[in-house]
N, C-alpha and C positions, 0 to 999 in steps of 0.2 A: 326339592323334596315334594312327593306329592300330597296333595292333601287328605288328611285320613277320615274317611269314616265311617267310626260305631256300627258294630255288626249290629244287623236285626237280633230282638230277640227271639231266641227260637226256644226258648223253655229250657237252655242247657241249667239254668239255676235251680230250676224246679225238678232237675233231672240229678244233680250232684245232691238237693235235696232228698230224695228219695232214696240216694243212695247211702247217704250217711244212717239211714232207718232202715234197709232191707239191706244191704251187703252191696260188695261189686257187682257191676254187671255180667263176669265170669264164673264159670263155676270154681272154687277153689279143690285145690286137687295136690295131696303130695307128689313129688317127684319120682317119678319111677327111673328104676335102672336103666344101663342101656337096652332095646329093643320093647319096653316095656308101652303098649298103646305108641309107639310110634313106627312109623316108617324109615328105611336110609332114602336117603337122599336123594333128588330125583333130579334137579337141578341146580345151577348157580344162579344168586339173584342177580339180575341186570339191570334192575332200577328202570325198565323202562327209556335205557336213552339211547335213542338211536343212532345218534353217533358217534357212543362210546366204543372203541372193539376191547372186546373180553380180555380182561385181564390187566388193561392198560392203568397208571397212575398207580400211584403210592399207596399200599395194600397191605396190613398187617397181617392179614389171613387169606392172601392168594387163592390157595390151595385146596382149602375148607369150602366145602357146600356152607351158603346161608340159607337154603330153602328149609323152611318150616314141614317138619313131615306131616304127609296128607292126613293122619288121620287124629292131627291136633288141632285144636279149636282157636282160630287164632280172633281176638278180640277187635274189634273197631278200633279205628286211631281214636276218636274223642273217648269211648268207652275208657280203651287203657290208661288215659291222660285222665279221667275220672277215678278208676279205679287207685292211679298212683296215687292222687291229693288225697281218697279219703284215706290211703292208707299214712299219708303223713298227721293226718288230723287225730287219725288213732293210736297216734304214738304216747307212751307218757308225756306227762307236761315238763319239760326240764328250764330250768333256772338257774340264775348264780347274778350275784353283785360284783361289778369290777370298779376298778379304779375307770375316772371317766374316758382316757384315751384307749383301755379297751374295748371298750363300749362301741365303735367305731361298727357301721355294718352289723350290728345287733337291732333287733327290735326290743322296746319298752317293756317290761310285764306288766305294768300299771299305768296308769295318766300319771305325765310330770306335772307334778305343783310348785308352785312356787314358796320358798323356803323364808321367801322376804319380800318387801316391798320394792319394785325396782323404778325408778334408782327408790336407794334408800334413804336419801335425802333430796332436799334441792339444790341440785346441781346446775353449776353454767352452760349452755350450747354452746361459747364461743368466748373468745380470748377476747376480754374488753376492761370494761367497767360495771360493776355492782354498783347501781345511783339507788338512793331512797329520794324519792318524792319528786317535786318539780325540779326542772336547772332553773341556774347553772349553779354546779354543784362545788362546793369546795373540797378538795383531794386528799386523804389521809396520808402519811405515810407508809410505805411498803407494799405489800399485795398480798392475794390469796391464792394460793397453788392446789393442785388435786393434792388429795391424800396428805397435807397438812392438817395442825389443830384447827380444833373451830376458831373462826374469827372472833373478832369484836363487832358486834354490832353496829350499824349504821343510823342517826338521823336524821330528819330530812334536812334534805340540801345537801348530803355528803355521798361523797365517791369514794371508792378504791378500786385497783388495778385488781380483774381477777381472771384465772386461764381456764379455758375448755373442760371440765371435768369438778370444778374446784367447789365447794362446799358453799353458798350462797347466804351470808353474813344477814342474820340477823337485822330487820327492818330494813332489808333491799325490797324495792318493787320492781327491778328491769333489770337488765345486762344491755348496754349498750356497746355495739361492736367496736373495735380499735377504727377501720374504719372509718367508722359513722361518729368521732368523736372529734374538739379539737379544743385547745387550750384557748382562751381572749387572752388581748394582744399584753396584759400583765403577767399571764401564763401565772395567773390564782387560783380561776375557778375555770371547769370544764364544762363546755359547751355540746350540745348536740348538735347535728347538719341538717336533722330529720326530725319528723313529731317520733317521740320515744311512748310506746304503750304501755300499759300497766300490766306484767307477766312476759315481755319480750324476752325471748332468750334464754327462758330460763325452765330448766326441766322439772318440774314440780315431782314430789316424794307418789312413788306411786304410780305415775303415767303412765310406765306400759304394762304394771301388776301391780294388783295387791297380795301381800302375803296371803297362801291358803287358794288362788288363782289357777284353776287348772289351764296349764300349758300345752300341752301334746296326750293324746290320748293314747292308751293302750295301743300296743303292736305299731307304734310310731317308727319306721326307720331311724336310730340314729346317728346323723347325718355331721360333717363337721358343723354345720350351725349349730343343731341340737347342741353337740359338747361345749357350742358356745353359750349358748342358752343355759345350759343344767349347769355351765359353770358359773354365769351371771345369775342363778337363781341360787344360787348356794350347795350347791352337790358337789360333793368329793368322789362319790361312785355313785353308777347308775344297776338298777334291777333290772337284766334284760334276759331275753333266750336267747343262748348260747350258740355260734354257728354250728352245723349239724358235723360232725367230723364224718370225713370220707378218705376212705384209703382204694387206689388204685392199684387195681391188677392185671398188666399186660402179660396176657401170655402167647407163650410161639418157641418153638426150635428155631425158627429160622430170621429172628429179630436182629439187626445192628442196631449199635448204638450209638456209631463214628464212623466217617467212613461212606464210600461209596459202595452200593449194591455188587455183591460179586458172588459165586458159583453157589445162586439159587439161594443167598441169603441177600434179605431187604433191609432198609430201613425202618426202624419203628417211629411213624407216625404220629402216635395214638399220645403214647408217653409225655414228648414235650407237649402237648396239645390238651389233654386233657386237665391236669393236673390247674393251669390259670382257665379254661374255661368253668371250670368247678367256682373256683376260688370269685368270680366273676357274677355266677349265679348263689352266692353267698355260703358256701361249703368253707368248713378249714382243713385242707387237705392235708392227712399227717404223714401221707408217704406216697410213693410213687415207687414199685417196683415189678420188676421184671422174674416169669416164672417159666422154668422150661414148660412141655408139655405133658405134663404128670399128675396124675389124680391123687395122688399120695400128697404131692406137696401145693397143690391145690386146697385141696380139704383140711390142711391143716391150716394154709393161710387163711382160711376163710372161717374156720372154727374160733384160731386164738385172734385174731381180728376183733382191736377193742372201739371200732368206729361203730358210727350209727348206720353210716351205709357204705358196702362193699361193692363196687364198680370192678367189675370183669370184662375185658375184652376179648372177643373169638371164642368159639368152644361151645357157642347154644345151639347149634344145629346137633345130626345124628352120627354125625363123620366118626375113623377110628379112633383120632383124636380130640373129639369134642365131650368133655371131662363135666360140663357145668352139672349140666344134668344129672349124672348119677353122684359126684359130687353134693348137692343138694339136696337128693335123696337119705345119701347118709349122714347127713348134718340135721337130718329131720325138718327140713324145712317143709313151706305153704308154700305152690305156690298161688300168685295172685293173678298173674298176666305170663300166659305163655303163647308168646306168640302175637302178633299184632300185624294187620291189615293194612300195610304203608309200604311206601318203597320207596327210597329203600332203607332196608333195615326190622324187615319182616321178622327173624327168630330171635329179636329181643322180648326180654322175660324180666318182670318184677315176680321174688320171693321174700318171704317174712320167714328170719331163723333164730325161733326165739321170740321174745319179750323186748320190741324196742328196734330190733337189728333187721336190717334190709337189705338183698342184694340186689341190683340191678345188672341184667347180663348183657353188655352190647355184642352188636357183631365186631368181627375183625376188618374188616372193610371201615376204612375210614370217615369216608361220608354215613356210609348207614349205620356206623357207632355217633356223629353228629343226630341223626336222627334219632335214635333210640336214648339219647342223650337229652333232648329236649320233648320226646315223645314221654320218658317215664321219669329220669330223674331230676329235670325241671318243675314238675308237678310236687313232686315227695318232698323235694329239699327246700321248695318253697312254703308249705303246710309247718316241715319240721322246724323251720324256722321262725314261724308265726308271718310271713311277709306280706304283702298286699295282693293278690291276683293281676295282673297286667290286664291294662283295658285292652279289650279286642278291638281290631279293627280292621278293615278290611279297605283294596286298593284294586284300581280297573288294571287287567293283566296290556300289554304293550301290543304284546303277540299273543297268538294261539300255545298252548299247551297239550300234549299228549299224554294221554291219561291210562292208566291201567283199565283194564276193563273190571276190574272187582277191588282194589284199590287204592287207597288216600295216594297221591304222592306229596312228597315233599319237594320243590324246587328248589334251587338257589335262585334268590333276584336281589335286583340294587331300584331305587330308586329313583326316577327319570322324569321329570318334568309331567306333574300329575298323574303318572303311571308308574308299576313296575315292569320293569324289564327282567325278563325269564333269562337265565346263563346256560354257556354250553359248557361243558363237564361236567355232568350233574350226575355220572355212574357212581355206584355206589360204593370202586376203589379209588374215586378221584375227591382232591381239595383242591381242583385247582378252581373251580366253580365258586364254590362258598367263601375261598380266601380275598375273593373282591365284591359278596356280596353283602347286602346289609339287614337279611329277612328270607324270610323260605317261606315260597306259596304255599300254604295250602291246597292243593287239587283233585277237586272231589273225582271218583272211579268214573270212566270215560271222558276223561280229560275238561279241558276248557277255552273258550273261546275267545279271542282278541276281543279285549274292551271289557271282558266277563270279572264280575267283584269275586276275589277270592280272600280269603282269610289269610294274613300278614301275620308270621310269628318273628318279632325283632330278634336281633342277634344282639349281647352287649354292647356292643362297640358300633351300633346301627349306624349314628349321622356322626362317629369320627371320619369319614370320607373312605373311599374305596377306589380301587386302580381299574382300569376301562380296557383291561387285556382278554375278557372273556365274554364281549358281552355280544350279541345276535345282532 
């Protein structure tokens, strides 16, 4: 893997600053009908790859122009990825208490405190003997177990048998280990092997809290240790924000769902794919369904749709069948991002419908619905969820890359012995590229050159390992 590092700062802080106080860097604009300030379609997007030929790999939306019509203002990659976070940041604040294992993948509302002292008494580190004072010690009868009554107290000169956890009897100074211990040859009194110190062994009330000890701060991941922690600290439920619910909507006439491709109908893609990569970037996705190509039953999905954000595939361009648009229009939406400057995956569009509700529109091409995917609803669901920003970072490219000449692109790469390595299928109807990488280059408009640092966005499953069938 190679070694990562921390992008320069270049002021984007001071730039998301500004934005939280003046607005997106977009103009916001409701949706107009079809033909309304837009253009039809002029071409297909290609992504830029030259060895993709047109049409090729696994495609939800074939068919459909993704070119953004000329006379829409399509937004910067880091703008739009600006404009999504603040638009999650403006979301109301939402909340709720759960029991602690569903807390799991939530973040904190507040610093965890500790509810008690832990331990809450003095407990043993290790299965031995409780001695008070100097040896050799004469041995009580029985012993002392975890989660038994308090002892009898101990003193000096006297032992007893006590286990890993167990409650530390009154006037003990040590736990000497099983071990480290051994009976003289009357087997009376108990011996040590070793010099015994005064507090060996023994976990004192308090040591790794005191009651009232803040634990974990606000917007803390919590993680299964956490639910070990808030269970060790005395919580039955924890205060956290809520995953964002997201409902998916693939649409298309020409989708399967089983089955090999046959007389001009595909496979859909998008469906099994998106639904755990949502879930992965911390969404609770409450449905995954399939919609013919209809603006009637579009606009209704999209209206009674009680998630916080609506994920639509295909249908952003100006095509006869691209529905989002005016769709959004009559739902009254904002939008926020129409259109964005990457490739691939240029006519994806962030809207606000309503108080709270957001739709995100990808293309029907499947890599540049991956794009549009971590282009705008990475950003939203990360905000809406209170989560941490991922450190940036950046990696010297292997090889040369090919650049658009007015746009970001997105590559697929794996990483390669202190380099990334750029992949071939990287059209923007192919997964065969991304399905073995671990990261998509950032490449700023006229490409980049072998050795050149580019900007690393991880995929979830980055250093779970990746297959070596695609790589240059």
């Amino acid at each position: 893997m190679t070694a990562r590092t921390p992008a320069a700062d270049d002021g984007s802080d001071e730039a998301l600053a500004l934005l939280r106080d003046t607005g997106p860097a977009v103009p916001r604009r409701k949706a107009g009908p079809p033909g309304q300030d837009r253009a039809e379609p002029v071409h297909r997007e290609s992504g830029g790859n030259a060895s993709a030929k047109p049409g090729s790999g696994a495609s939800s939306k074939p068919h459909r122009s993704s070119a953004p019509a000329p006379h829409r203002r399509a937004s910067s990659w880091a703008d739009a990825r600006a404009v999504a976070a603040r638009a999650g940041r403006s979301a109301p604040p939402r909340a709720h208490r759960v029991p602690l294992e569903q807390a799991l993948g939530e973040t904190l509302t507040g610093p965890l405190t500790a509810l008690t002292d832990l331990p809450s008494f003095d407990t043993s580190a290790m299965d031995g003997w409780a001695v008070a004072g100097p040896g050799p010690w004469a041995v009580q009868d029985g012993g002392v177990l975890a989660g038994h009554a308090v002892p009898g107290p101990l003193g000096d000169g006297e032992a007893v048998r006590i286990a890993t956890g167990a409650r530390i009897p009154g006037g003990a100074t040590a736990v000497i280990r099983s071990e480290h211990a051994r009976f003289d040859e009357a087997r009376t009194l108990l011996q040590a092997d070793r010099v015994v110190l005064h507090g060996q062994d023994i976990r004192p009330r308090g040591q790794e809290c005191r009651s009232g000890d803040a634990l974990l701060p606000a917007t803390a991941l919590v993680t299964p240790a956490v639910l070990g922690l808030a269970a060790a600290a005395g919580y039955d439920e924890l205060a956290t924000v809520p995953r964002p619910r997201v409902e998916v909507l693939v649409l298309g006439d020409e989708l399967l769902t089983q089955g090999l491709p046959h007389d001009g109908l595909i496979r859909d893609a998008l469906g099994p794919m998106l639904g755990v990569w949502l879930r992965a970037l911390g969404a609770d996705v409450i449905a995954t369904r399939r919609l013919k190509d209809d603006a009637g039953s579009l606009l209704a999905a999209v209206t009674a749709s009680s998630a916080d954000l609506v994920i639509t595939t295909g249908g952003t361009a100006a095509g006869p069948v691209d529905h989002v648009h005016p769709v959004l229009h009559k739902a009254g939406a904002e939008l926020l991002v129409d259109g964005v400057a990457v490739r691939p995956g240029h006519p994806m569009l962030l809207a606000q419908i309503g108080v709270g509700k957001h739709l995100v529109g990808l293309p029907g091409n499947p890599l540049a619905a991956v794009s549009g995917l971590l282009t705008l609803a990475e950003p939203l669901l990360r905000e809406l969820a209170h989560r941490a920003r991922p450190v940036t970072y950046t990696a010297p490219l292997r090889n040369a890359v090919q650049g658009h000449p007015h746009d970001t692109r997105l590559v697929p790469v794996v990483h390669r012995a202190e380099r990334v390595l750029p992949l071939h299928y990287n059209g923007p109807a192919m997964l065969r590229g991304v399905a073995a990488a671990d990261g998509l280059a950032v490449v700023p408009p006229g490409g980049a050159r072998e050795d050149q640092e580019v900007e690393i966005l991880d995929l979830p499953w980055a250093h779970a390992g990746s297959g070596d069938g695609c790589f240059t």
